[in-house]
Backbone of each chain as ProteinMPNN parsed JSONL, in Angstrom:
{"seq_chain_A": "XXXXXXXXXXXXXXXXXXXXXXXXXXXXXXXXXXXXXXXXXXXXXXXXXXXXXXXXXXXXXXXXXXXXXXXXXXXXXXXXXXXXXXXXXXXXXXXXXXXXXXXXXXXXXXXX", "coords_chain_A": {"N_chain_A": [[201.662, 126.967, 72.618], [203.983, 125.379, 74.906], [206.412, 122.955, 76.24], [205.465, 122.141, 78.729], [202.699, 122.882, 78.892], [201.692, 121.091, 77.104], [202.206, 118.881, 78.234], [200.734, 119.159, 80.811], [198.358, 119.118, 79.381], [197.564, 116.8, 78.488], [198.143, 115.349, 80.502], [195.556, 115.419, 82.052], [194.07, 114.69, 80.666], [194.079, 111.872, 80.905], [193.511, 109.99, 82.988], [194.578, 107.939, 84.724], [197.579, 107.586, 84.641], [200.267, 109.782, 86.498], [200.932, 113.118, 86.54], [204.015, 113.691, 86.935], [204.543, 111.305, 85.755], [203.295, 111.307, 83.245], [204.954, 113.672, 82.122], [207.655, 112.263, 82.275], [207.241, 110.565, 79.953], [206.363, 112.295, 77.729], [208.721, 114.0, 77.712], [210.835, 111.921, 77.165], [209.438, 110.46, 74.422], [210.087, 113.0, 73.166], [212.74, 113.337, 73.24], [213.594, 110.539, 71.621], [213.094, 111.523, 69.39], [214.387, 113.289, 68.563], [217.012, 112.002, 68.932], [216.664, 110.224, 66.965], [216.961, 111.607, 64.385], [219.326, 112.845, 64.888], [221.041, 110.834, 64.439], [220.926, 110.309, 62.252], [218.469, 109.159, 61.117], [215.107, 109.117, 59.557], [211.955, 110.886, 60.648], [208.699, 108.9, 60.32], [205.614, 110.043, 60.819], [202.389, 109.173, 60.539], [199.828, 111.027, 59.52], [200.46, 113.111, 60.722], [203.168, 113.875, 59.867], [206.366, 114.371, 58.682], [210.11, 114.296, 59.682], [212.929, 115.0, 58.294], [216.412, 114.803, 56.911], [218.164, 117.388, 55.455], [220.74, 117.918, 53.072], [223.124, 120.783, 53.21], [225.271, 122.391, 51.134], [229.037, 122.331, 51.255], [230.339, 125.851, 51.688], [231.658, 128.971, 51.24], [232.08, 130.791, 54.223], [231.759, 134.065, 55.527], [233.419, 136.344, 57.827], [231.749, 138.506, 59.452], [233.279, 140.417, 61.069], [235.329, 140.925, 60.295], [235.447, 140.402, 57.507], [237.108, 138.657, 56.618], [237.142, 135.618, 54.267], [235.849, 132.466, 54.852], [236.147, 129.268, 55.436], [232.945, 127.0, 55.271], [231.997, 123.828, 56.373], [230.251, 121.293, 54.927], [226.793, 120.274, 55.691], [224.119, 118.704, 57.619], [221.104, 119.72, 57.882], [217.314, 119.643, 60.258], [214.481, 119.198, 58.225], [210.744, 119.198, 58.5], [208.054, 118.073, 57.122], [204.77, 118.215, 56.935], [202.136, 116.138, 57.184], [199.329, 114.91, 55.612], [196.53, 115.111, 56.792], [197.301, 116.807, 58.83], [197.742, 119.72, 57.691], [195.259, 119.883, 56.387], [193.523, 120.186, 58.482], [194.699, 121.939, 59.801], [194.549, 124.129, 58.012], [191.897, 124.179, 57.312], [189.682, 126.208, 59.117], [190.482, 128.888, 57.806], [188.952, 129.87, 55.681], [186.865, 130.641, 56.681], [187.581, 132.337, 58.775], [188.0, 134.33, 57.939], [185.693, 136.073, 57.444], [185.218, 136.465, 60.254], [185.91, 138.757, 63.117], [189.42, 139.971, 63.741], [190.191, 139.544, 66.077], [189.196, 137.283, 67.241], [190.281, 135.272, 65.728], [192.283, 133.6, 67.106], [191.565, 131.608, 69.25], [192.826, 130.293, 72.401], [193.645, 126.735, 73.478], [192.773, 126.3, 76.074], [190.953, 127.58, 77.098], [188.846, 127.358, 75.902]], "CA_chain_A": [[201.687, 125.877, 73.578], [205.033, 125.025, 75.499], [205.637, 121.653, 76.253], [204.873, 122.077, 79.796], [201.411, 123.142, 78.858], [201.056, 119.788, 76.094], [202.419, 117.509, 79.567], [199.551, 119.727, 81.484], [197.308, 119.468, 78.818], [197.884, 114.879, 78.583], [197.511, 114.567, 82.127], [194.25, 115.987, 82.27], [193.17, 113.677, 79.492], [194.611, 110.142, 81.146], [193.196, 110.054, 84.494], [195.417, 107.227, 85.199], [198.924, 108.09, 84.642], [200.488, 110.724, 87.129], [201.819, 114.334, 86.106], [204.986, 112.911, 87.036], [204.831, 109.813, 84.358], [203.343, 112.182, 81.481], [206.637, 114.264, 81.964], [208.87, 111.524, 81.474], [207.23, 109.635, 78.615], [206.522, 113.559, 76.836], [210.095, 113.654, 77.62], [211.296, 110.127, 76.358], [208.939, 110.833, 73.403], [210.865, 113.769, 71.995], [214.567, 112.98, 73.075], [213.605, 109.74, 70.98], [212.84, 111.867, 68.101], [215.935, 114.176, 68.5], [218.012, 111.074, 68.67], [216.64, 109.983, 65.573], [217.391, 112.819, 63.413], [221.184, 113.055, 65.57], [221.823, 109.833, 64.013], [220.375, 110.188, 60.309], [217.066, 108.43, 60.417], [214.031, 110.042, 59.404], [210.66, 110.089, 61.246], [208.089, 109.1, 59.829], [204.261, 110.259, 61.601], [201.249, 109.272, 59.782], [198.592, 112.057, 59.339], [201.393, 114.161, 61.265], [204.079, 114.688, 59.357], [207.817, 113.469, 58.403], [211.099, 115.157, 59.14], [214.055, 114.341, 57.004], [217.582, 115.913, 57.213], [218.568, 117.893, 54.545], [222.003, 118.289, 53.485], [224.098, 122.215, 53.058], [226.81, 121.736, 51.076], [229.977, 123.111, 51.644], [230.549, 127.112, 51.261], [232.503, 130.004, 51.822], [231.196, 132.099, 54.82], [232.306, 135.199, 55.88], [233.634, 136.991, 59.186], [231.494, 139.585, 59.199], [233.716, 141.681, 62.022], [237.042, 140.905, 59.829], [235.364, 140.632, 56.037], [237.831, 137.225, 56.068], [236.76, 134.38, 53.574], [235.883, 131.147, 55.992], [235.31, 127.886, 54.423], [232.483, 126.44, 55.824], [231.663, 122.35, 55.95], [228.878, 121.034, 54.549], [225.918, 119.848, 57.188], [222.612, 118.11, 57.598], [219.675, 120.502, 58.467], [216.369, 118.656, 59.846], [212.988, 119.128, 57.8], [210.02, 118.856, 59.066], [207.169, 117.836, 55.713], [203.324, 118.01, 57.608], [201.676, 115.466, 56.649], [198.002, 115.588, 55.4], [195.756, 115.4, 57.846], [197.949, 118.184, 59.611], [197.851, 120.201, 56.446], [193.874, 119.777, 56.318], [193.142, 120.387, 59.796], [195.131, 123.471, 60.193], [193.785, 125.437, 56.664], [190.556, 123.975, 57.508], [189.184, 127.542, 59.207], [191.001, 129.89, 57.184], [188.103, 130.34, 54.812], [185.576, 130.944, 57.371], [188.163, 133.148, 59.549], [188.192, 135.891, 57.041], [184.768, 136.903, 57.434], [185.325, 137.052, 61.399], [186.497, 140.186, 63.434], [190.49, 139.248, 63.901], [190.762, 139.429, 67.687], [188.409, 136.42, 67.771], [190.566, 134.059, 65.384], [193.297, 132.331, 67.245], [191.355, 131.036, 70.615], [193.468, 129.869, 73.025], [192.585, 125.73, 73.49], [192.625, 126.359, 77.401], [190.127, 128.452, 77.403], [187.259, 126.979, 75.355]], "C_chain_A": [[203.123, 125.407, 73.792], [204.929, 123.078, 75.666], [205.068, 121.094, 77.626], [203.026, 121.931, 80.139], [201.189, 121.991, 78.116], [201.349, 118.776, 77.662], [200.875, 118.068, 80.421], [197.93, 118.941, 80.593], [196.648, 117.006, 78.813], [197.199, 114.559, 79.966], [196.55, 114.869, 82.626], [193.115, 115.364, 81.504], [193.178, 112.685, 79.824], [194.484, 110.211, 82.434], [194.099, 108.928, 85.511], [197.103, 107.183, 85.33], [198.894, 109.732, 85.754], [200.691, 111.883, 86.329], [202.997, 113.656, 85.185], [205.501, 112.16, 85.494], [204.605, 110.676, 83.009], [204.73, 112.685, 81.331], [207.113, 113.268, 81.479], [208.336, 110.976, 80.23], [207.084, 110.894, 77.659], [208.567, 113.297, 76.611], [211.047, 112.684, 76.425], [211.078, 110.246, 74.69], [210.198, 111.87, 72.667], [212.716, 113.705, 72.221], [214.535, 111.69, 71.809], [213.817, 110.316, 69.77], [213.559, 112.595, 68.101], [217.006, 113.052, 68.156], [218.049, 110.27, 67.36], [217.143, 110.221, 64.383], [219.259, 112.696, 63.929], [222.314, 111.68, 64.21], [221.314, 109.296, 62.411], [219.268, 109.24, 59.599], [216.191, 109.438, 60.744], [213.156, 109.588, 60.509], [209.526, 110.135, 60.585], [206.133, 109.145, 60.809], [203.616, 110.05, 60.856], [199.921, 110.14, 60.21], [199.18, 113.419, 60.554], [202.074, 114.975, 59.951], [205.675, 114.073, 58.991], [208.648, 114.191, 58.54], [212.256, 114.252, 58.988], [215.368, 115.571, 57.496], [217.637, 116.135, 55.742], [220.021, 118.378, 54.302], [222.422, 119.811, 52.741], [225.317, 121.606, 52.188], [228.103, 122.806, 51.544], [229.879, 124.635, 51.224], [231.272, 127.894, 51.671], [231.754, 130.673, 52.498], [232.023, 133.419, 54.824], [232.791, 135.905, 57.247], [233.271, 138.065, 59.01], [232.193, 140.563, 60.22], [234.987, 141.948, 60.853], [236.704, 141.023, 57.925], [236.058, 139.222, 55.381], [236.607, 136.288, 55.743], [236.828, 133.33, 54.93], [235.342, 130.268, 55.461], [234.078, 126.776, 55.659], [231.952, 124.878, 55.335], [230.313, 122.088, 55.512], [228.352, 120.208, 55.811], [224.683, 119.351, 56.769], [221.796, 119.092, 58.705], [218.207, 119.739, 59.136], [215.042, 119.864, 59.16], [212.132, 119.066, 58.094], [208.623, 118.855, 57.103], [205.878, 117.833, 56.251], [202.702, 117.25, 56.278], [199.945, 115.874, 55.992], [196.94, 116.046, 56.011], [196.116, 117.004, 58.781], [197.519, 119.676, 58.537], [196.123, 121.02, 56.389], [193.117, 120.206, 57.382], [193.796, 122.119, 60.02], [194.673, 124.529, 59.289], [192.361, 125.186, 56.796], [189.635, 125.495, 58.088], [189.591, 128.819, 58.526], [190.1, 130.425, 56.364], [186.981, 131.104, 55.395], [185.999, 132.45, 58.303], [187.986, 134.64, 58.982], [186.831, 137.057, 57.267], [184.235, 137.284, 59.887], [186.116, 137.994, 62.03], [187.961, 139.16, 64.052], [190.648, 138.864, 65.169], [189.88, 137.983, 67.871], [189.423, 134.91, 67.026], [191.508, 133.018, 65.855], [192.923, 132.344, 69.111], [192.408, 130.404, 71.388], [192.972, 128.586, 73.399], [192.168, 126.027, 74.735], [191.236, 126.356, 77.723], [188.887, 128.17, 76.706], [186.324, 126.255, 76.079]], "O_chain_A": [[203.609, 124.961, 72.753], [204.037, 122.267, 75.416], [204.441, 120.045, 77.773], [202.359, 121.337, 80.986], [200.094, 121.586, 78.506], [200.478, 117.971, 77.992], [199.978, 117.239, 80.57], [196.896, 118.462, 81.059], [195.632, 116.371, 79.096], [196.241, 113.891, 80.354], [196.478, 114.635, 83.832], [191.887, 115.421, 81.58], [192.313, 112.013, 79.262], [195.485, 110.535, 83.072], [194.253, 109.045, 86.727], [197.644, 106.643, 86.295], [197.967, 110.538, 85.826], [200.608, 111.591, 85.136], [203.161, 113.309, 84.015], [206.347, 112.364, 84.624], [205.356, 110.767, 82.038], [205.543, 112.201, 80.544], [207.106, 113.161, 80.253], [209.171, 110.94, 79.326], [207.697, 110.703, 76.609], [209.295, 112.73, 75.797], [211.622, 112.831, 75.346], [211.972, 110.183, 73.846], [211.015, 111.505, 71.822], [213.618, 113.997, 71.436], [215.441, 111.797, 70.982], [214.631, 109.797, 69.006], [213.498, 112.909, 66.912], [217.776, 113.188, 67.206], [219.036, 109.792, 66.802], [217.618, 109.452, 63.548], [220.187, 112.467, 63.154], [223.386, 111.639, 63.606], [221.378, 108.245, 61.774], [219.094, 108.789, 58.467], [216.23, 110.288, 61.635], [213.258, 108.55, 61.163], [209.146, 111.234, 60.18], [205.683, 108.122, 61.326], [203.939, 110.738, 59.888], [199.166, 109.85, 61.137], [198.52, 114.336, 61.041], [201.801, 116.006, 59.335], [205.743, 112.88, 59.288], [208.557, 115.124, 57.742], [212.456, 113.119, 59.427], [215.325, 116.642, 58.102], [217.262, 115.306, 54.913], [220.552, 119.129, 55.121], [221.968, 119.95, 51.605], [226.067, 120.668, 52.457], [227.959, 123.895, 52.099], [229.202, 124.734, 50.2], [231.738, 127.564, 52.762], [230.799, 131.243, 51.97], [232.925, 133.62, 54.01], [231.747, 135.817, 57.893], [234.042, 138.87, 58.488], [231.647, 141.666, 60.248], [235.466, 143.061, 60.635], [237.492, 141.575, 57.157], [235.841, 138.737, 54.271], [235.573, 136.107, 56.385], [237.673, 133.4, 55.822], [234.198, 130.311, 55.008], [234.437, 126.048, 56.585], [231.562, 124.673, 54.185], [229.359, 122.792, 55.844], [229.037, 119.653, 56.67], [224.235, 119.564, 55.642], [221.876, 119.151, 59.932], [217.819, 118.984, 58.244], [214.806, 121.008, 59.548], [212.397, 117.894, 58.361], [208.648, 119.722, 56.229], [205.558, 116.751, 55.757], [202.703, 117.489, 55.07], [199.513, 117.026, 55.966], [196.447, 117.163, 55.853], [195.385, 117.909, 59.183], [196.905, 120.603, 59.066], [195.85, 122.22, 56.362], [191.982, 120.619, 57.147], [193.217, 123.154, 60.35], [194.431, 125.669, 59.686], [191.6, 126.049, 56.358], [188.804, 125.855, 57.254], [188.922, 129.823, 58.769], [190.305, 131.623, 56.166], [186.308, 131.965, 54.828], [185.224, 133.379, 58.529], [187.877, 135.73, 59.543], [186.847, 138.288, 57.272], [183.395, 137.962, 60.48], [187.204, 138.141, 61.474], [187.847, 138.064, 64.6], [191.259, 137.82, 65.399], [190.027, 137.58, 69.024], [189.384, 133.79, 67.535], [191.647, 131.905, 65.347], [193.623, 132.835, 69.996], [193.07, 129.752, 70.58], [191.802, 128.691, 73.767], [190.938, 126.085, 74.745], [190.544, 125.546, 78.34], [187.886, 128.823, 77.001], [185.211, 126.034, 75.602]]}, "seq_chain_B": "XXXXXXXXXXXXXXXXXXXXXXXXXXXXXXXXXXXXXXXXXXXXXXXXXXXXXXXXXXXXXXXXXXXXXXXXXXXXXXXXXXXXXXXXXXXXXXXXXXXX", "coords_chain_B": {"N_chain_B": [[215.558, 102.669, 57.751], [212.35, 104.324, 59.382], [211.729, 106.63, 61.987], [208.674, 105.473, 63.85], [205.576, 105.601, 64.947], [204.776, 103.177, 66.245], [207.473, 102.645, 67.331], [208.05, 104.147, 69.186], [206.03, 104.08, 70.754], [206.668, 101.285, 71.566], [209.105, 101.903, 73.056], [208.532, 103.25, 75.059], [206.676, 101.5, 76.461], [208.629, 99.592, 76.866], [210.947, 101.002, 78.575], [209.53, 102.009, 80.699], [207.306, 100.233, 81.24], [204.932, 100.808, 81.353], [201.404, 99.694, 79.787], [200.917, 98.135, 76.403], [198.617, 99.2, 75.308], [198.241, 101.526, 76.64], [200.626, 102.86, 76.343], [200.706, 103.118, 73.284], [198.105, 105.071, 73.031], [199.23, 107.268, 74.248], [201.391, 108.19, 72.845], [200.417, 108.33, 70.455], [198.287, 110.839, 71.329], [199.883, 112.276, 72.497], [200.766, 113.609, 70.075], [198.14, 114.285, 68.926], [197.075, 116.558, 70.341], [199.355, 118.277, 69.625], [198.609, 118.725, 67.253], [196.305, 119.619, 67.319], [196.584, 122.228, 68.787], [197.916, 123.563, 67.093], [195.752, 123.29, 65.145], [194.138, 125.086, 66.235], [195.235, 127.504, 65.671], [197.586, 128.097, 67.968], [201.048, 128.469, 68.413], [203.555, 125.818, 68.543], [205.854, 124.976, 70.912], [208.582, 122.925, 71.622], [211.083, 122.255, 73.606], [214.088, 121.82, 73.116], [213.62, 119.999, 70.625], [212.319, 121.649, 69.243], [210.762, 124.337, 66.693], [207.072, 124.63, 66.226], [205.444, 126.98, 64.203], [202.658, 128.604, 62.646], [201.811, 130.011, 59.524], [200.466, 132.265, 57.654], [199.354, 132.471, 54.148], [199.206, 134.132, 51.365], [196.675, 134.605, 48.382], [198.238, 133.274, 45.552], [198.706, 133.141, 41.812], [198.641, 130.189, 40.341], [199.74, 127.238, 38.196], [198.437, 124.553, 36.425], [200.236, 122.181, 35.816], [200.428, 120.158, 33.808], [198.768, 120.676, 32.018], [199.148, 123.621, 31.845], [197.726, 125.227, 32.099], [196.022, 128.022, 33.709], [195.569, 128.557, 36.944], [194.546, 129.744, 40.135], [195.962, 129.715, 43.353], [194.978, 128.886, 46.146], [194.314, 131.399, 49.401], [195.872, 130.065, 52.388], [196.736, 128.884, 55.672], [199.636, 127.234, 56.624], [201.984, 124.975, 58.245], [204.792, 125.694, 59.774], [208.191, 124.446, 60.265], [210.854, 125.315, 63.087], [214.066, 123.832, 63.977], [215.255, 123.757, 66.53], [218.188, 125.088, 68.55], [219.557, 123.654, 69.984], [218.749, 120.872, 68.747], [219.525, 121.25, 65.874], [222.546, 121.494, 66.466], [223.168, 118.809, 67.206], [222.477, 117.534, 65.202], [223.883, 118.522, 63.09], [226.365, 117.657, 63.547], [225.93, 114.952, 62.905], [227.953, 113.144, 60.796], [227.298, 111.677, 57.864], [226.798, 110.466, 54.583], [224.851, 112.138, 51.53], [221.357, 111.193, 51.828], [218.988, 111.656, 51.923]], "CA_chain_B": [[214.311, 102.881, 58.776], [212.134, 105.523, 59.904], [211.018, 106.2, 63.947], [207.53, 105.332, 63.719], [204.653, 105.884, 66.149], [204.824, 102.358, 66.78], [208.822, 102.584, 67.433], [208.211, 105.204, 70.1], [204.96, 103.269, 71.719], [207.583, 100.355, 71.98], [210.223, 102.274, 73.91], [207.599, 103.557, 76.457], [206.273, 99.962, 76.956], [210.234, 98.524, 77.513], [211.326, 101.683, 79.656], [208.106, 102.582, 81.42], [206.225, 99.505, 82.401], [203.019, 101.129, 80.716], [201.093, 98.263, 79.166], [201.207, 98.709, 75.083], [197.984, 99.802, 74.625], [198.634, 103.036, 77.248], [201.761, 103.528, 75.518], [200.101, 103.59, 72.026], [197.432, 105.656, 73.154], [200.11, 108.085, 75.073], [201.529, 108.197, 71.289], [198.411, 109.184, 69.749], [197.202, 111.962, 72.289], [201.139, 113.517, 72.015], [200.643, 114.217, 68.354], [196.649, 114.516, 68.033], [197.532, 117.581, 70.99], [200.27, 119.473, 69.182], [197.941, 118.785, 65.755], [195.125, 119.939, 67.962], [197.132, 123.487, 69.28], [198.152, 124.082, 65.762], [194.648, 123.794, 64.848], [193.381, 126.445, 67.143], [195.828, 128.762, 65.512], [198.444, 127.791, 68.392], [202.349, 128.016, 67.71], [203.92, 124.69, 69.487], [206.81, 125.064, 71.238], [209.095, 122.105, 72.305], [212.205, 122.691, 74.187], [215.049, 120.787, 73.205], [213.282, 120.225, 69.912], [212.235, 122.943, 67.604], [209.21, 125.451, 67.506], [205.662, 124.647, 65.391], [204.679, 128.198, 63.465], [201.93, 128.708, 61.689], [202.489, 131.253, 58.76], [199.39, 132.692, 56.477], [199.874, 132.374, 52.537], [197.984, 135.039, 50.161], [196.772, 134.0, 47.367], [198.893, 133.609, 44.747], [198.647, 132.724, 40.694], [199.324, 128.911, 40.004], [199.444, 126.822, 37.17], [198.773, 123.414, 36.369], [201.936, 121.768, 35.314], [200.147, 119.117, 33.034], [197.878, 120.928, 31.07], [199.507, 124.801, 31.522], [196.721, 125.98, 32.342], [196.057, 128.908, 34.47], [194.671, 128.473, 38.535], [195.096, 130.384, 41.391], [196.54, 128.845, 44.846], [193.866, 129.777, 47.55], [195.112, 131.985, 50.663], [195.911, 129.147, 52.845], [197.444, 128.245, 56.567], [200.644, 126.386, 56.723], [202.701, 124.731, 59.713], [206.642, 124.979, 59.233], [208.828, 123.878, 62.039], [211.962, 125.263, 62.978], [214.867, 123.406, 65.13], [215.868, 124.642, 67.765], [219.781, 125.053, 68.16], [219.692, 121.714, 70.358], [218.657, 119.591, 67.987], [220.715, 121.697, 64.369], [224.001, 121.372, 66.618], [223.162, 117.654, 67.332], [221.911, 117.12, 63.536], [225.113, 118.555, 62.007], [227.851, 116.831, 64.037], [225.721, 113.913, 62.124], [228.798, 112.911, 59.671], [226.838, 111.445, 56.814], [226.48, 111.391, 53.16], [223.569, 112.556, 51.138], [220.787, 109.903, 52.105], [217.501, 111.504, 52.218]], "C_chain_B": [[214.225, 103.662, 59.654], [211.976, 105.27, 61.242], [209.847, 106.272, 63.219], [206.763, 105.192, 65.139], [204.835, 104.796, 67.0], [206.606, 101.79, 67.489], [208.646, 103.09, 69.049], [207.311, 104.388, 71.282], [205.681, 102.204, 72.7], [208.962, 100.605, 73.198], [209.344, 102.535, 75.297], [206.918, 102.481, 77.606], [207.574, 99.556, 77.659], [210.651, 99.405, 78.821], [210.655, 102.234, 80.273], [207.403, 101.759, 82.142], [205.275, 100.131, 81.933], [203.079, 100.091, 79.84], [201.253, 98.793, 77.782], [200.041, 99.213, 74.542], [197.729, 101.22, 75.147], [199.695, 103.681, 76.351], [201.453, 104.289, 73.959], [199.361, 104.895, 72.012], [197.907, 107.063, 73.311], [200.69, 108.599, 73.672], [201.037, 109.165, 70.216], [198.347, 110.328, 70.525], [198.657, 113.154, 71.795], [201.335, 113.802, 70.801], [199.436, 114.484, 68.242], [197.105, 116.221, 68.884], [198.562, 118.453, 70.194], [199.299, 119.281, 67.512], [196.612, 119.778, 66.296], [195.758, 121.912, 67.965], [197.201, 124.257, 67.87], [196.621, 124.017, 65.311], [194.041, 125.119, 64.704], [194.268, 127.999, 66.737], [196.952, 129.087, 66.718], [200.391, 127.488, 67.947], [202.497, 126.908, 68.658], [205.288, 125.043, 69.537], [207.344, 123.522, 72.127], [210.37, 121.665, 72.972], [213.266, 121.608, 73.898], [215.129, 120.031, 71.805], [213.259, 121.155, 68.811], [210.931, 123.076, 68.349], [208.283, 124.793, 65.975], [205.2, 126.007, 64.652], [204.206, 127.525, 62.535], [202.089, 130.128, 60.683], [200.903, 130.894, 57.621], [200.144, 132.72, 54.866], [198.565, 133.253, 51.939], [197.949, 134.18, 49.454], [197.252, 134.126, 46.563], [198.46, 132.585, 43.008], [199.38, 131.284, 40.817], [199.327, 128.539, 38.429], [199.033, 125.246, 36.997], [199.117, 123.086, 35.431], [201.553, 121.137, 34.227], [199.687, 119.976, 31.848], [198.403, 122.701, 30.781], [198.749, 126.069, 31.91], [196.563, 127.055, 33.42], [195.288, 129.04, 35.471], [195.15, 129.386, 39.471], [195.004, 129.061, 42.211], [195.447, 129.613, 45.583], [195.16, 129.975, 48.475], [194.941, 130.374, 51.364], [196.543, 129.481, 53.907], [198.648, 127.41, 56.365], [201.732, 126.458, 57.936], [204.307, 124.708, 58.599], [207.151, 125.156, 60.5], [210.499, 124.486, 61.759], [212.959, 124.697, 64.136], [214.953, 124.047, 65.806], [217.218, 124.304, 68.118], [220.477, 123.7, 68.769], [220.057, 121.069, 69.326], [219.846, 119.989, 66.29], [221.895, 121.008, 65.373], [223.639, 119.705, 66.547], [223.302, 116.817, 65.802], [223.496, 117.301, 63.158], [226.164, 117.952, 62.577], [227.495, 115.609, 63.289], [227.058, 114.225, 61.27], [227.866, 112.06, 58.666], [226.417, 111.373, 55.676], [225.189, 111.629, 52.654], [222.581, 111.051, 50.945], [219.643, 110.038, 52.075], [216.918, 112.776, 51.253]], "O_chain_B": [[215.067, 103.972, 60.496], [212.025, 104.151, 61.753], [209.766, 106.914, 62.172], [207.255, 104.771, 66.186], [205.025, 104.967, 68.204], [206.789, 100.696, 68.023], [209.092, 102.427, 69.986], [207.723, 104.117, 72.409], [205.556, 102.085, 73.919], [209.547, 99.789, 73.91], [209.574, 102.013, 76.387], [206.72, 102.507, 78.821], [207.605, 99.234, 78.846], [210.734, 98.875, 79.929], [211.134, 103.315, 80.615], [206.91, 102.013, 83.24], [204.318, 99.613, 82.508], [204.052, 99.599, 79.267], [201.725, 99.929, 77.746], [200.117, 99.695, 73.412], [197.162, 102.057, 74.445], [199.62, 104.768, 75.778], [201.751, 105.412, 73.553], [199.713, 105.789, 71.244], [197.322, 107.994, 72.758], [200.262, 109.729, 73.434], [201.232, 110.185, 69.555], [198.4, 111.159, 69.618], [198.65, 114.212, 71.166], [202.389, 114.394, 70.567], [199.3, 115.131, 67.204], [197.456, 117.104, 68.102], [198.299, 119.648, 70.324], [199.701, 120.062, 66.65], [196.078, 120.594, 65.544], [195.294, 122.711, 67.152], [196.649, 125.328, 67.617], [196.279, 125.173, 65.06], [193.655, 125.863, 63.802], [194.108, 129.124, 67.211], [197.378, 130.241, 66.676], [200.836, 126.519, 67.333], [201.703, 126.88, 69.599], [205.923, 125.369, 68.534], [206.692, 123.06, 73.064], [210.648, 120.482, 72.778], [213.214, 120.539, 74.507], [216.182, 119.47, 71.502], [213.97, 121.33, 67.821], [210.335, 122.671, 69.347], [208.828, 124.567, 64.895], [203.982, 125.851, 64.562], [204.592, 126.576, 61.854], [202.471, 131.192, 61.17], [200.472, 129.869, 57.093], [201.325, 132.973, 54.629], [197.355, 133.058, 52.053], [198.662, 133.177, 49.458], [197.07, 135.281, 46.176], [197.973, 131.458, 43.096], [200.508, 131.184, 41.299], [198.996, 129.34, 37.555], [199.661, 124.643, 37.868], [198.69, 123.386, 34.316], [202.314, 121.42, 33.303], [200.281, 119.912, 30.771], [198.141, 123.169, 29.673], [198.985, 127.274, 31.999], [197.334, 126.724, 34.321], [194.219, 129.605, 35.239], [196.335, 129.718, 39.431], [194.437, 127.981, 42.045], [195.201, 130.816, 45.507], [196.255, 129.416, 48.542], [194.07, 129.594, 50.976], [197.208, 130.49, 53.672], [198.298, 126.579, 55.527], [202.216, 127.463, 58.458], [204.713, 124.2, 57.554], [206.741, 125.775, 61.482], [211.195, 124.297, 60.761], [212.696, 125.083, 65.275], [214.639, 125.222, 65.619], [217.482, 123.109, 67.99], [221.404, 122.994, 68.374], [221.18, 120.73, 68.956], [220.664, 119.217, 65.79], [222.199, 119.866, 65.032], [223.987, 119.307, 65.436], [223.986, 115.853, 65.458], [224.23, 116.333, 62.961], [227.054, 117.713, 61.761], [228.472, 114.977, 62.888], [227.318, 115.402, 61.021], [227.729, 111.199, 59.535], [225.538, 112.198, 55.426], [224.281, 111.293, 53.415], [222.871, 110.098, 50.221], [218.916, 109.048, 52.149], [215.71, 113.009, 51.204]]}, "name": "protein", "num_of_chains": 2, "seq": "XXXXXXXXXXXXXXXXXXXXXXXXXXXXXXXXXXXXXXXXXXXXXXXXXXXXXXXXXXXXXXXXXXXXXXXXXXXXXXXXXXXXXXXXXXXXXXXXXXXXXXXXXXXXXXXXXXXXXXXXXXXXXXXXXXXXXXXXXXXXXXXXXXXXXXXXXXXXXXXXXXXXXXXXXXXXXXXXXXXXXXXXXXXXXXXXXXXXXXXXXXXXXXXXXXXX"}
């Protein structure tokens, strides 16, 4: 799922909001949560999920064309931690999946 | 302090003009939907963001830590998310010390 298809998929659920408006608040929504992380606060989702930056520390890389030593800075990575519900919901068919033929296990939501 | 659902609801309300219980709702649906996709065995992709994979786990030998004792891990599902070069380059120009 793209996020064209999650804005598709919203405005088909909220009969009152335009296309249009889903876009921007999808939009809004995840620049918010980019800008979050940019600026070293976590997010925290309940029965989502939490991401956290993680920090690299400094190291020596390499130039792999030249073989030269390159000191690289240390950095903040983000995290992403799924919360429980997420966790629970997504392993939730895995037990049952096994005893179905494979081409049948990952439905497309569209299409149900 | 974290962003919280209700952080995000709040911005949509101030710069939107949607009342706060659309906004909330709007909130809700954009996370139950990418919890939903991932369900269905869906990767999520979010441009500008990072990507949603789902990745299978065999089963593997555990232990429990307390007692020593000897369990297996069931095969399991698991979501891991990776940035997308947007958001890493944005992240690491962060200057900040170890905080989280």
């Amino acid at each position: 799922m793209t996020k064209s298809e999650l804005i598709e998929i919203i405005a088909q659920r909220q009969k009152h909001l335009s296309y249009k408006d889903i876009e921007f608040a999808v939009k809004t929504m995840i620049e918010q949560m980019a800008q979050s992380l940019a600026s070293g606060e976590r997010i925290e989702i309940r029965g989502f999920g939490s991401f956290s930056l993680h920090y690299r520390p400094p190291r020596m890389g390499r130039n792999p064309k030249t073989g030269e030593a390159v000191p690289l800075a240390g950095k903040h990575v983000p995290h992403f931690k799924p919360g429980k519900e997420l966790r629970e919901r997504v392993n939730l068919n895995v037990a049952q999946e096994k005893s179905r033929p494979a081409d049948q296990q990952t439905m497309p939501r569209e299409i149900q | 302090m974290a962003l919280t659902k209700a952080d995000m609801a709040e911005r949509l309300f101030e710069e939107f003009g949607l009342n706060k219980r659309e906004a909330k709702d709007l909130v809700e649906m954009f996370f139950e939907e990418v919890r939903a996709a991932l369900e269905a065995g869906q990767q999520v992709k979010l441009s500008g963001f990072g990507n949603f994979n789902l990745r299978k786990k065999n089963e593997r030998p555990g232990r429990n830590p307390k007692t020593g004792e000897e369990i297996p891990i069931t095969a399991r599902r698991v979501v891991s998310f990776h940035p997308g070069q947007k958001l890493k380059a944005r992240v690491e120009a962060h200057a900040g010390t170890q905080r989280q």
